[in-house]
C-alpha positions as CSV (number, residue, x, y, z in Angstrom):
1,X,195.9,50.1,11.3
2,X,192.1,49.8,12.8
3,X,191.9,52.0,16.0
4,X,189.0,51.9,17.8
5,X,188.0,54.2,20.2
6,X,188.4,53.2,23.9
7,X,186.2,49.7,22.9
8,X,185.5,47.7,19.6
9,X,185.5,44.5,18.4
10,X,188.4,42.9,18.6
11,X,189.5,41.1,14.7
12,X,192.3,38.1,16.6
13,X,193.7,37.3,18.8
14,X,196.4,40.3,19.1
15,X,195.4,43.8,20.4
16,X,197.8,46.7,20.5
17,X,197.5,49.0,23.6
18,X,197.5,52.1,21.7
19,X,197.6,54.5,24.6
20,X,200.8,55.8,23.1
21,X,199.1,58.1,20.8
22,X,198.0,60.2,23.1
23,X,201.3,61.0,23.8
24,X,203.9,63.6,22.3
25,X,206.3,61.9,20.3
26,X,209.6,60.9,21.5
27,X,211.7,57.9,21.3
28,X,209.2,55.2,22.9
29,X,205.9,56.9,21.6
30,X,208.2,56.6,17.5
31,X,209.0,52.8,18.3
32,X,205.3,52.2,18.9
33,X,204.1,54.0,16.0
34,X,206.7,53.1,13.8
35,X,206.0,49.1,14.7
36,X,202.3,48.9,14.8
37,X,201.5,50.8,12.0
38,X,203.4,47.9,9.9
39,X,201.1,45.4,11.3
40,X,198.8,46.8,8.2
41,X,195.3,46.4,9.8
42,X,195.5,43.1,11.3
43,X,194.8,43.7,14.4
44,X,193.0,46.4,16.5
45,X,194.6,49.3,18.5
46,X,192.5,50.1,21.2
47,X,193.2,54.0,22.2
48,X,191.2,56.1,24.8
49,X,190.4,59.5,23.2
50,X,187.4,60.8,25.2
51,X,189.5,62.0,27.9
52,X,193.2,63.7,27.8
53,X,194.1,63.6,31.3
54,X,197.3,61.6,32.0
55,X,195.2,60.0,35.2
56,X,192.3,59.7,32.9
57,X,194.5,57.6,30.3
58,X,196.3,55.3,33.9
59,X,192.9,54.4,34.6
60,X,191.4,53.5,31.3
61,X,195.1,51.3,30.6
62,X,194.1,49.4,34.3
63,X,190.7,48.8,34.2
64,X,188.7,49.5,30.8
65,X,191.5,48.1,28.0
66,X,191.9,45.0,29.9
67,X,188.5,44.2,29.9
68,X,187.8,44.3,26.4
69,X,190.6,42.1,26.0
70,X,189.8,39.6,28.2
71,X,186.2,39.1,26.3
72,X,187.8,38.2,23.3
73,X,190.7,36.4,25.1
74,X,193.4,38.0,23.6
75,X,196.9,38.8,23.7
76,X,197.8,42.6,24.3
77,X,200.9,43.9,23.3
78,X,201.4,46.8,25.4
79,X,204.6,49.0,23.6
80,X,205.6,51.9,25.3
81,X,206.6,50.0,29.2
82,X,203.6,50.1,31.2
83,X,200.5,48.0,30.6
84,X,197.6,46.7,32.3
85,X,198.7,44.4,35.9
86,X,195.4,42.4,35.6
87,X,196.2,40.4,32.2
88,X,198.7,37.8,32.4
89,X,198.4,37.4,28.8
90,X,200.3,40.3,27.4
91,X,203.5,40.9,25.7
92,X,205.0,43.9,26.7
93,X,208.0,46.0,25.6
94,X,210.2,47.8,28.1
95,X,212.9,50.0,26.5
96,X,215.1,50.0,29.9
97,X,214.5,50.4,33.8
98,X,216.7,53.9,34.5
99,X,214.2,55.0,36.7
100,X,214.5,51.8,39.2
101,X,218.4,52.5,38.9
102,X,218.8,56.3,39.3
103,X,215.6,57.1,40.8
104,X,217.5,60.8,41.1
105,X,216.8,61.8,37.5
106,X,213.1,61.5,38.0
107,X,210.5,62.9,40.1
108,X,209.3,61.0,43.3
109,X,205.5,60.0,41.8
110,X,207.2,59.3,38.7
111,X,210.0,56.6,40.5
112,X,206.8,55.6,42.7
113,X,204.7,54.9,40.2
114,X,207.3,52.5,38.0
115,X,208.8,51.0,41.1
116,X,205.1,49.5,41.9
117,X,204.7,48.9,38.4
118,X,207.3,47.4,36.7
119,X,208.2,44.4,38.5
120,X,204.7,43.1,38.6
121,X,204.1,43.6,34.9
122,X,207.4,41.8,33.7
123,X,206.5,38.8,36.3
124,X,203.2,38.5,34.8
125,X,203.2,39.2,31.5
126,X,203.7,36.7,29.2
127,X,207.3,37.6,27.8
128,X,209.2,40.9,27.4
129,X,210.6,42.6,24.7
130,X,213.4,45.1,24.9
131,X,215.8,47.1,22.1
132,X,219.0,45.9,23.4
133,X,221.4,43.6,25.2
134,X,222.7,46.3,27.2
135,X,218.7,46.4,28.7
136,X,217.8,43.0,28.4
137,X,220.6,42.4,31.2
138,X,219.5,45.2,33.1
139,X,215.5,44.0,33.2
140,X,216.9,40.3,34.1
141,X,219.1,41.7,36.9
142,X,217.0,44.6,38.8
143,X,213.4,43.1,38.3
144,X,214.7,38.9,38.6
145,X,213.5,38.0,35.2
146,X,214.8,34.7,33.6
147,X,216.6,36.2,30.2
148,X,215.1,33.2,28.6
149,X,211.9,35.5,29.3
150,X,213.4,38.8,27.4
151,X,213.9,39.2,23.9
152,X,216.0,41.7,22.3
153,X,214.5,43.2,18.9
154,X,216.6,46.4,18.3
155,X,215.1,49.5,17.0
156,X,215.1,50.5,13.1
157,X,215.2,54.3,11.7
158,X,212.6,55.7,9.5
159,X,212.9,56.4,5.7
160,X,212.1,59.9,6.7
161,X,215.6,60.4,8.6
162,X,218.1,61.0,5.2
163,X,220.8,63.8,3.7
164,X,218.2,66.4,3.3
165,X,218.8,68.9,0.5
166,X,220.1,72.2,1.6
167,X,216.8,74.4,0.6
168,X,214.7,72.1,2.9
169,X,217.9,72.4,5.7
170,X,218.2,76.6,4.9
171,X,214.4,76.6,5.5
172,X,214.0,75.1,8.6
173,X,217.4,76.6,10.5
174,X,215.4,80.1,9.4
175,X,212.2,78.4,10.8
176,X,213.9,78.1,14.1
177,X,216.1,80.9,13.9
178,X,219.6,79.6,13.1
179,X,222.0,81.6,11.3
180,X,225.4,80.0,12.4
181,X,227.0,76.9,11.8
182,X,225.9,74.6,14.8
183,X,226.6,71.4,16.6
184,X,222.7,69.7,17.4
185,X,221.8,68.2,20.9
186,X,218.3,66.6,20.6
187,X,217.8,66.1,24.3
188,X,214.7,66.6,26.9
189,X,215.7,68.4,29.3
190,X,216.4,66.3,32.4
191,X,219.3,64.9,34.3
192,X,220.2,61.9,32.1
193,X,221.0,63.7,28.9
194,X,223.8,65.1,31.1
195,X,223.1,68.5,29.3
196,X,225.2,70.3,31.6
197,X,228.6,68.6,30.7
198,X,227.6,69.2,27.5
199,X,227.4,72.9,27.9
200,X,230.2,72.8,30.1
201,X,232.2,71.1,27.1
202,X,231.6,73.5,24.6
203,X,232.0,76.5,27.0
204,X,235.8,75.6,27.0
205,X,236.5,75.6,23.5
206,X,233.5,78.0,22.2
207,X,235.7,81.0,21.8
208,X,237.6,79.5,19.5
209,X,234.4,79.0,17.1
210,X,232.7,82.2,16.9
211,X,231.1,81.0,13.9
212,X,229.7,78.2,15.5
213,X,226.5,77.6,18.0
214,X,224.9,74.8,19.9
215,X,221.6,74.1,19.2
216,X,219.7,72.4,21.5
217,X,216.1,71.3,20.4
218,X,214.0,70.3,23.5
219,X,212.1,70.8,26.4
220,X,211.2,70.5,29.9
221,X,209.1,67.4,31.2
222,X,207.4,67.2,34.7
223,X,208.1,63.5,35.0
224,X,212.0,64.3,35.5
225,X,214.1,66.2,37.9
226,X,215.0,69.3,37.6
227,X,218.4,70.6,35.4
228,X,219.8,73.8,36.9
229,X,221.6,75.3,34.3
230,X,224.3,78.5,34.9
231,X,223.9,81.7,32.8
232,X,227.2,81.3,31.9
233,X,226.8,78.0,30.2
234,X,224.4,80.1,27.4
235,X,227.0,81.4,25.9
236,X,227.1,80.1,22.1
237,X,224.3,78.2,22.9
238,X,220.6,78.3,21.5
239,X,217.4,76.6,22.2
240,X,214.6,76.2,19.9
241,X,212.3,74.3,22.1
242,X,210.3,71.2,20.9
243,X,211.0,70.6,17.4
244,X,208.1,69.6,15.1
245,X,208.4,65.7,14.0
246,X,208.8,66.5,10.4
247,X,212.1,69.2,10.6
248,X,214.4,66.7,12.5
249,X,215.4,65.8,9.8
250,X,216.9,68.9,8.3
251,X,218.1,70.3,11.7
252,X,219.8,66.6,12.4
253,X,221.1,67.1,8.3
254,X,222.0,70.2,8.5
255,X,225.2,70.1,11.6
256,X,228.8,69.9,12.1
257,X,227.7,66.9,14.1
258,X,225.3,65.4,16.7
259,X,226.1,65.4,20.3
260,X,224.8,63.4,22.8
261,X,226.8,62.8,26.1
262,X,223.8,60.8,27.4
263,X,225.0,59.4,30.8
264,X,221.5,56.3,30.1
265,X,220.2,55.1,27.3
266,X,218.4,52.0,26.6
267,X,219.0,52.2,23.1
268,X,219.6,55.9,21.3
269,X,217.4,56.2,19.2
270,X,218.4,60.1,17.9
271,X,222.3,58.3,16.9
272,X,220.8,56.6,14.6
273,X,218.8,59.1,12.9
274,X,221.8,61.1,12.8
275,X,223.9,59.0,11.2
276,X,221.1,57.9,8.5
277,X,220.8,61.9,8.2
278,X,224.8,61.7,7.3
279,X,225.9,63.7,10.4
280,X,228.6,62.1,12.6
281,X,228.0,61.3,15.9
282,X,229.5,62.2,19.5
283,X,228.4,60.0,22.3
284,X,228.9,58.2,25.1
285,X,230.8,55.1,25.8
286,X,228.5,53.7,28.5
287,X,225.0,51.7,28.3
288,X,223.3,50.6,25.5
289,X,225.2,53.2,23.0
290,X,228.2,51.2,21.9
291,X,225.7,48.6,20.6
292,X,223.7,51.1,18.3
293,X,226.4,53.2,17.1
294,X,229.5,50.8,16.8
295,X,232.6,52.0,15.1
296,X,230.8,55.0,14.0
297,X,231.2,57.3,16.1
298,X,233.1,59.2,18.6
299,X,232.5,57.7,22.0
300,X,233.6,59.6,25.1
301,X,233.4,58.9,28.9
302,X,230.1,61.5,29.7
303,X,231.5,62.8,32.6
304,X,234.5,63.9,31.7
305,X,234.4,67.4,30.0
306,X,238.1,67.8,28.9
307,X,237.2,64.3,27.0
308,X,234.5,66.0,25.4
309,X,235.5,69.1,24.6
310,X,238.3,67.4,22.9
311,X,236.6,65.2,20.9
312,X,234.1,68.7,19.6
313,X,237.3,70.2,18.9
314,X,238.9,67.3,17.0
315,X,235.3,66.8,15.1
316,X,235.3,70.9,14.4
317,X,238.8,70.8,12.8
318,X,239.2,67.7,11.5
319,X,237.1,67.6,8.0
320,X,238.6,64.0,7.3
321,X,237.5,62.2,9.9
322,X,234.0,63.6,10.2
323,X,233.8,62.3,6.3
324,X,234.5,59.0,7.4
325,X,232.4,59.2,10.2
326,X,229.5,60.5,8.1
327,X,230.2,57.3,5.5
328,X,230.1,54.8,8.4
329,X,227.3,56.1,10.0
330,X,225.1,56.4,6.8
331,X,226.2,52.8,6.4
332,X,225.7,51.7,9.8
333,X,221.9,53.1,9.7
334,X,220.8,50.8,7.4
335,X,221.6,47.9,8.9
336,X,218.8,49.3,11.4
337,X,214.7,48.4,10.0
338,X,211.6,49.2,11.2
339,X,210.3,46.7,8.7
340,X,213.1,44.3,10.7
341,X,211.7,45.2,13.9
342,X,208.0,44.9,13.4
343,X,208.4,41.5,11.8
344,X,210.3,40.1,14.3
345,X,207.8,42.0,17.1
346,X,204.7,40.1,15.5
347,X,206.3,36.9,15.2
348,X,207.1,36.8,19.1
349,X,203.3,38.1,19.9
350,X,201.9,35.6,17.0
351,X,203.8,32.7,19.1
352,X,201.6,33.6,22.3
353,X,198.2,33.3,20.0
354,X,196.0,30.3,21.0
């Protein structure tokens, strides 16, 4: 893909707000890349890169992207929730509205900012995209948008995210300083991940599994509130910290299983990396998750700790059923394409093209 730099001459009709790569990768900043990069050069990005300021990058989104694309009267597709309130014409993707239902999980100029935002943007723009049923009903309900409006193009999994081979999994476990067997929790910390329980979970049953850890890769991000965790939830547990892009793989390859008690998700996108890595899955049976992960997983109620420390103690002992698990999941990952995804993405913003 062309990226210009803050301006440039737009080639059609279709310009991608590429704002998102300023960002540090997580699950929106991976569907943006992962989407537009398959649009092969077609159209241009436009990214700000003289400034890295997160106000810097607010202002130039508001005020200098929209008026480059107003010159050439085009389309923007703005993929990572937020885009420019002055254009009308503009397709924008919003992976789910948590923050206008549990305001709680994030901090106050964070809620502040999307409440103003949000509804504006999904009244004016010119449709919505979103990776799920489970949001598309949300977006219609809390911001009044005719579902007719919102289209639901699921997320895919990248060809990077496979069984990794166990020198490339011993490697990076030494990398990040993992000797035991472990259990993996890809999770910011912040209240939604519901990190706590999880700890909690596992502090139950831990003693029974001397030879197995938690690892929890992940950190700490100003825009949510604030997770108080007890010293005595450490026990058996240990965090790396934010995991480069490139060893996810291998650390999601090489556990027992994933866990991810997530009490929010507009989609999941981690589960189904995991199961494309061949690593079966424990989850939550609320939101969006059901949708991505199917019969492939074990799905628990996220509050309730004896639910999930029985389910990591039936996934510890029983090698059977993490088999099938790992089977299902592998086979349930592929139904799951970026190629998929960014095909049906650029027929939707093609449709809006003059």
């Amino acid at each position: 893909m062309v990226c210009q730099i803050g301006v440039g001459v737009i080639k059609g009709n279709i310009v991608i707000n590429g704002r998102f790569k300023n960002q540090r990768m997580t699950g929106v900043q991976r569907y943006a890349l992962e989407v537009t990069s398959r649009f092969e050069g077609r159209y241009d990005c436009l990214t700000p890169t003289l400034h890295k300021s997160t106000v810097f990058q607010h202002i130039w989104e508001q005020t200098v992207l929209p008026f480059h694309v107003k010159k050439k009267r085009g389309v923007l597709f703005s993929p990572s929730n937020i885009g420019p309130l002055v254009l009308d014409r503009q397709v924008v993707t919003i992976h789910d509205v948590a923050v206008l239902e549990h305001p709680e999980w994030f901090s106050k100029k964070f809620y502040n900012y999307y409440k103003f935002m949000l509804p504006i943007l999904a009244h004016r723009s010119l449709h919505i995209i979103t990776v799920s049923e489970y949001s598309k009903a949300k977006i219609s309900k809390i911001l009044g948008i005719d579902s007719r409006k919102i289209e639901v193009v699921p997320n895919g999994v990248s060809e990077e995210f496979s069984v990794q081979g166990l020198d490339l999994v011993k490697a990076v476990k030494h990398k990040y300083g993992v000797i035991k067997e472990y259990i993996f929790v890809l999770s910011s910390i912040e209240p939604r991940k519901n990190i706590v329980t999880a700890l909690e979970s596992w502090q139950k049953v831990r003693f029974k599994y001397k030879s197995v850890e938690i690892v929890v890769a992940g950190e700490r991000n100003s825009v949510f509130g604030e997770v108080s965790i007890k010293p005595s939830l450490l026990e058996g547990v240990r965090f790396v910290g934010y995991v480069d892009d490139e060893d996810l793989p291998a650390l999601m390859s090489g556990a027992i299983f994933f866990l991810y008690p997530s009490l929010y998700e507009g989609f999941g996108l981690p589960l189904l990396e995991s199961m494309a890595c061949g690593t079966p899955v424990l989850s939550s049976n609320t939101t969006s998750i059901p949708e991505v992960v199917g019969e492939c997983g074990v799905l628990v109620d996220p509050m309730d700790v004896n639910q999930i420390s029985n389910a990591i103690e039936y996934l510890l002992c029983d090698s059977i059923a993490r088999e099938r698990l790992r089977v299902c999941g592998e086979a349930r990952a592929k139904e799951f394409s970026w190629d998929l995804t960014a095909k049906k993405t650029e027929a939707i913003l093609k449709y809006f093209v003059d």
